[in-house]
C-alpha positions as CSV (number, residue, x, y, z in Angstrom):
1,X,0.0,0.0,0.0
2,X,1.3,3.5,-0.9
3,X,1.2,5.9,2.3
4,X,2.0,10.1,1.8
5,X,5.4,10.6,3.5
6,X,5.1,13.5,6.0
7,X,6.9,15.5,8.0
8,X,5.1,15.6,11.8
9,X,6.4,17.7,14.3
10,X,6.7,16.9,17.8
11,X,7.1,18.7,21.0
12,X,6.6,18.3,24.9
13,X,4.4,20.4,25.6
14,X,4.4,21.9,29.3
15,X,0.9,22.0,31.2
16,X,-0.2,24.1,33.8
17,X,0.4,21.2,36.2
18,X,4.4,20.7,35.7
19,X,3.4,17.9,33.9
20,X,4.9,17.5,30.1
21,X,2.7,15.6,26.8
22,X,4.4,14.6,23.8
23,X,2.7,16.0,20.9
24,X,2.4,15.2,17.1
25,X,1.1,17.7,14.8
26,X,0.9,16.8,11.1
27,X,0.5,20.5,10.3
28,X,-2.6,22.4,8.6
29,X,-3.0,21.5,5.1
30,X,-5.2,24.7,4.5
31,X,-3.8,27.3,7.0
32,X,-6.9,29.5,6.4
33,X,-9.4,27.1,7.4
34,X,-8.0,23.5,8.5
35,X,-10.0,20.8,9.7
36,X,-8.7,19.0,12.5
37,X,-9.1,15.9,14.4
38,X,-7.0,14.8,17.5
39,X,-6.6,11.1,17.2
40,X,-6.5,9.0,21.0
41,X,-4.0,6.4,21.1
42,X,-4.6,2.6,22.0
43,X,-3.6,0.6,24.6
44,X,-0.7,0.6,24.6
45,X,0.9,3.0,22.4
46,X,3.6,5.7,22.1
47,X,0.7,8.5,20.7
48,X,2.6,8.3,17.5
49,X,0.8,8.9,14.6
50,X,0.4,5.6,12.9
51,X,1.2,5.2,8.5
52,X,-2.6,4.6,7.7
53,X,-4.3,7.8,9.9
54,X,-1.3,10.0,8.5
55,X,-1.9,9.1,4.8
56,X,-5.6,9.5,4.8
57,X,-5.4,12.8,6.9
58,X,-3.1,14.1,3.6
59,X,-5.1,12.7,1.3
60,X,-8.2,14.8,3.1
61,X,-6.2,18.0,4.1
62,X,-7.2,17.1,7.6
63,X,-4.4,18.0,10.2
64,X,-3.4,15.2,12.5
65,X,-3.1,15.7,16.3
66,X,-2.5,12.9,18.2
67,X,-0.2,12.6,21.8
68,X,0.8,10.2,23.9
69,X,-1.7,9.9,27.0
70,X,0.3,10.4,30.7
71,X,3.2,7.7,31.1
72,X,3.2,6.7,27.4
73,X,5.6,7.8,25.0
74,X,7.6,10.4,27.1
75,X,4.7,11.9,28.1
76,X,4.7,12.2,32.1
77,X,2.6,10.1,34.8
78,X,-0.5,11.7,36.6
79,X,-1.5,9.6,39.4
80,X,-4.9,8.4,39.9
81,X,-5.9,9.7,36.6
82,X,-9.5,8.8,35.1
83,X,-10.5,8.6,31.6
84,X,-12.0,12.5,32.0
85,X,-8.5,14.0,32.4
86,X,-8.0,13.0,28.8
87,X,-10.5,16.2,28.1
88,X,-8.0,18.9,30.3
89,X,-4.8,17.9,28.8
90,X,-6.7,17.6,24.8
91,X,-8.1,21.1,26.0
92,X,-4.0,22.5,26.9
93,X,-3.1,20.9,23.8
94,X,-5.2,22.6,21.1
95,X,-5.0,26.3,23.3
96,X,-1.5,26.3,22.7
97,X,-1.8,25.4,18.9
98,X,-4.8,28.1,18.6
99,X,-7.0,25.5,17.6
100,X,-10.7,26.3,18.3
101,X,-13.1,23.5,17.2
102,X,-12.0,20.2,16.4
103,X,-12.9,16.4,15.7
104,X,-11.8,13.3,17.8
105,X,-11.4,9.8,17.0
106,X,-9.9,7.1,19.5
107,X,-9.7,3.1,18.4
108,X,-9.7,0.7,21.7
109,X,-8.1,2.3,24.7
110,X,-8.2,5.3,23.0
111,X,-12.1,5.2,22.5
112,X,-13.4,6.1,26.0
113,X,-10.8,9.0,25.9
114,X,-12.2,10.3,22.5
115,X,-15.4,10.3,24.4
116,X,-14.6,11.8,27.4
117,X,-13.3,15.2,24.8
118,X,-16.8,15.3,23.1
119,X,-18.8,14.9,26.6
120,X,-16.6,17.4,28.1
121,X,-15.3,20.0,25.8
122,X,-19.3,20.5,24.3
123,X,-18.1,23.9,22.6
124,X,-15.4,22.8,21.0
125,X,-15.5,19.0,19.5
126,X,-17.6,18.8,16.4
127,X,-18.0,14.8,16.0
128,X,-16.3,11.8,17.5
129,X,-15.6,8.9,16.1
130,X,-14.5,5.3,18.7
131,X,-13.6,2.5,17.2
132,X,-13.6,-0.8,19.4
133,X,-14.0,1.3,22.1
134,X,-14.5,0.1,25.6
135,X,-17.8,0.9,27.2
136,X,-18.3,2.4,30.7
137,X,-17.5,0.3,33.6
138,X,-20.6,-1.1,34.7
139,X,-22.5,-4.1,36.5
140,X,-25.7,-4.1,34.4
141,X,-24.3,-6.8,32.2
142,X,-21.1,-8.9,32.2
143,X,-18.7,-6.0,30.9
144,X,-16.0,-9.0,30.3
145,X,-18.1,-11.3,28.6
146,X,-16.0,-12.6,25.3
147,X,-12.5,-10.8,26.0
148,X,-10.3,-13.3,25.2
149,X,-7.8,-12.4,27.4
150,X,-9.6,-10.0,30.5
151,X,-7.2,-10.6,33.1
152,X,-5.9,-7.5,33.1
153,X,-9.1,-5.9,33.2
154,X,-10.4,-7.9,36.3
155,X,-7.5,-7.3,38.5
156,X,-7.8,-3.8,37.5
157,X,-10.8,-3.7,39.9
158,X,-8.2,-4.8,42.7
159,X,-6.5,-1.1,42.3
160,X,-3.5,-0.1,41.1
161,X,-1.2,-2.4,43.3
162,X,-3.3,-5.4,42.3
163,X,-2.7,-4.3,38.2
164,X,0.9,-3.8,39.1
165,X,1.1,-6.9,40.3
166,X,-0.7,-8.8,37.3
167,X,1.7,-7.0,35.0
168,X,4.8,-9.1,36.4
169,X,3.7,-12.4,34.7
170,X,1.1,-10.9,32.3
171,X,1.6,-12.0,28.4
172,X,-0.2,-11.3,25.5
173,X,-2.7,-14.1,24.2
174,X,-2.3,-14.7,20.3
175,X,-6.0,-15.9,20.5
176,X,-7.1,-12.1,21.3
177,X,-6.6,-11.6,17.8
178,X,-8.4,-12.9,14.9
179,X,-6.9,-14.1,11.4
180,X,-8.1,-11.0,9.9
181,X,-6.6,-9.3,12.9
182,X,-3.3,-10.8,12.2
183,X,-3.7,-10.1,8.3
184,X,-3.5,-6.4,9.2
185,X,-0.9,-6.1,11.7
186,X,1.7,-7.7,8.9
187,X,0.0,-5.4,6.4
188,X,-1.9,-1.9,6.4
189,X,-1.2,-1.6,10.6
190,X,2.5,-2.9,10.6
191,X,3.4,0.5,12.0
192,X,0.6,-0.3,14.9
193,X,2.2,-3.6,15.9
194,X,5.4,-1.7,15.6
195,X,4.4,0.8,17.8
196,X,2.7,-1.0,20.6
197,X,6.0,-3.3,21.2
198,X,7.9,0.1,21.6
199,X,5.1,1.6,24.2
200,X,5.5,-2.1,25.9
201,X,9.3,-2.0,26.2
202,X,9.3,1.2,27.8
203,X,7.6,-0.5,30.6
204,X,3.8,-1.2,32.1
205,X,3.0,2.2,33.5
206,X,0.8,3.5,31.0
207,X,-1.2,0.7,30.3
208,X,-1.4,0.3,34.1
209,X,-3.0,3.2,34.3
210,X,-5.2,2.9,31.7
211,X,-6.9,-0.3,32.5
212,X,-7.7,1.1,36.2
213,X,-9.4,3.8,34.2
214,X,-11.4,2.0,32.4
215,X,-13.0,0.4,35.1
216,X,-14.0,2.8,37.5
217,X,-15.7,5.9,37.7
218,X,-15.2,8.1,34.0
219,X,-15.7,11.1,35.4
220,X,-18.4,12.3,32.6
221,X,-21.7,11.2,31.4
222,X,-22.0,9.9,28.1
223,X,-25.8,11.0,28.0
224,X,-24.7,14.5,27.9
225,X,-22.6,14.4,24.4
226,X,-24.2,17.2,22.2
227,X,-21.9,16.4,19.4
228,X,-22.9,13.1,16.5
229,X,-20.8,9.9,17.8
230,X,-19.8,7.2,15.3
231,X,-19.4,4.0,16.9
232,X,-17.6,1.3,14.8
233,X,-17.5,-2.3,15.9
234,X,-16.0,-5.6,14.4
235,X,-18.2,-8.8,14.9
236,X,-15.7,-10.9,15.7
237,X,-13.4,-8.6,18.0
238,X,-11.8,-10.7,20.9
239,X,-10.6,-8.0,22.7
240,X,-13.6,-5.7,23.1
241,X,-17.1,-7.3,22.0
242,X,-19.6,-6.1,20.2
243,X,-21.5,-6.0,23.6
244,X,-19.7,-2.9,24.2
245,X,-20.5,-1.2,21.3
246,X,-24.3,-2.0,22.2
247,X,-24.1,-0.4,25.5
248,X,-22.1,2.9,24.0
249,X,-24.9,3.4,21.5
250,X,-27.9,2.8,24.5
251,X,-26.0,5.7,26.4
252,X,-25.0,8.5,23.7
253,X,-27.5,11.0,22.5
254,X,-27.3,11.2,18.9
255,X,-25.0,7.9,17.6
256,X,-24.3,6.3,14.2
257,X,-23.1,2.3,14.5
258,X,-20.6,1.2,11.6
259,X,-21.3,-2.7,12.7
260,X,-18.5,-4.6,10.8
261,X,-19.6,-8.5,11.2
262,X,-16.2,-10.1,10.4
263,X,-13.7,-7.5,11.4
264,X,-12.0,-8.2,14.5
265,X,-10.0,-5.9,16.8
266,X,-7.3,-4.6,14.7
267,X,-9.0,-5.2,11.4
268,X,-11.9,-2.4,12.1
269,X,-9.2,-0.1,11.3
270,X,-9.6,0.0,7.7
271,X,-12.8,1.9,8.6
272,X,-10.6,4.8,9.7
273,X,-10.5,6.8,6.9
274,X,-13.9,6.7,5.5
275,X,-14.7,7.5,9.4
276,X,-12.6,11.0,8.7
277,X,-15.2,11.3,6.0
278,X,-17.8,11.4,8.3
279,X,-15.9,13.2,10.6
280,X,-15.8,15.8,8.0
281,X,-19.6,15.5,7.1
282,X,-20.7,15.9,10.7
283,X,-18.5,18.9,11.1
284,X,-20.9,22.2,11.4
285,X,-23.3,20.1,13.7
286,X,-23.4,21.1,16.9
């Protein structure tokens, strides 16, 4: 597949807090009137931009901002931090760029934090777009119901020092990926694979963090997204099932569901840039 080589520029970016966020900007294709969409990083990932999301940005003049969440990617830790802080740091990120209204997208991990921006930053996110994306935490039905591999997850509910501890002897299953899954990563998402083993060899902290997130309290209500949500879910995804998709589009407002029957988690992907499409479509909604 041919990609658009581009330069991205990065830079730690200092927050009110002390605290620093690596940042990736692909630039403004139209520097009069640039659409742009801050993409949320999986789990776990650097906050890299990834081959496929920069080539389709170029090909649609869209600028690219993505960032590696706290403890990934050189970005620093924030203690205790729940999916809503993704929202603050987003909201320091695009101030300092001058950016006023924007898109966001997150895939897995990164979903709930793509949400958390359109819930909380009402004024200033046009459309978001999750794919795979976890649901909120919840008891109503059996949140880890066909996860392959939820161990993780579960001793997450433990704490922090109960994650921590999981993470000594944790491996990745092969089975949480699907042929088509697999078919991917050696293809069109080499540069994911590539990715997540670098965010992985810098150590568990991030997606430590994360999965403690994920299952407790968001801090944000999903029913109170004024913005369109697009909710794109593979049929066959190991990692996070389809339930989760259900329960996202029983909570948000106004959604749209992209249900993909035989994509699994990594293969859903390839929805990405017709997803920056509707991104586009959906942008002077409210």
């Amino acid at each position: 597949m041919l990609y658009v080589v581009l330069v991205v520029s990065t830079r730690d970016l200092r927050l009110a807090d002390g605290r620093t966020l690596r940042v990736f900007d692909s630039g403004a294709a139209d520097p009069a009137e640039p659409f742009t969409m801050v993409w949320h990083h999986g789990s776990p990932q650097t906050g890299a931009p990834l081959d496929p999301l920069l080539s389709a940005a170029a090909q649609r003049g869209i600028r690219l901002l993505s960032y590696g969440r706290p403890s990934y990617g050189g970005s620093s830790p924030l203690p205790g931090r729940d999916v809503a802080s993704a929202a603050a740091d987003v909201e320091q990120i695009v101030d300092t760029l001058g950016i006023g209204r924007f898109a966001t997208m997150g895939a897995s991990g990164g979903g709930p934090h793509a949400l958390a921006c359109a819930a909380l930053l009402p004024r200033r996110v046009t459309g978001a777009v999750c794919l795979a994306s976890l649901a909120p935490f919840t008891e109503d039905f059996d949140w880890f119901h066909g996860m392959a591999s939820a161990g993780g997850l579960r001793a997450a509910v433990g704490g922090r020092g109960a994650r921590a501890h999981y993470a000594v002897s944790d491996e990745f299953d092969p089975d949480s990926f699907t042929s088509a899954d697999w078919a991917a990563l050696s293809g069109a998402w080499a540069s994911l694979g590539a990715d997540a083993g670098r965010a992985g060899d810098a150590g568990p902290d991030g997606l430590i963090d994360d999965d403690v997130a994920f299952v407790a309290p968001g801090g944000f209500d999903l029913t109170q997204v004024a913005a369109p949500v697009l909710v794109v879910q593979g049929g066959q995804d190991r990692v996070v099932p389809p339930t989760h998709a259900d329960r996202l589009m029983s909570l948000c407002p106004n959604p749209e569901l992209w249900f993909h029957p035989n994509d699994g988690h990594v293969s859903i992907l390839d929805a990405c840039p017709v997803a920056m499409d509707w991104l586009e479509a959906h942008s002077g909604q409210p």
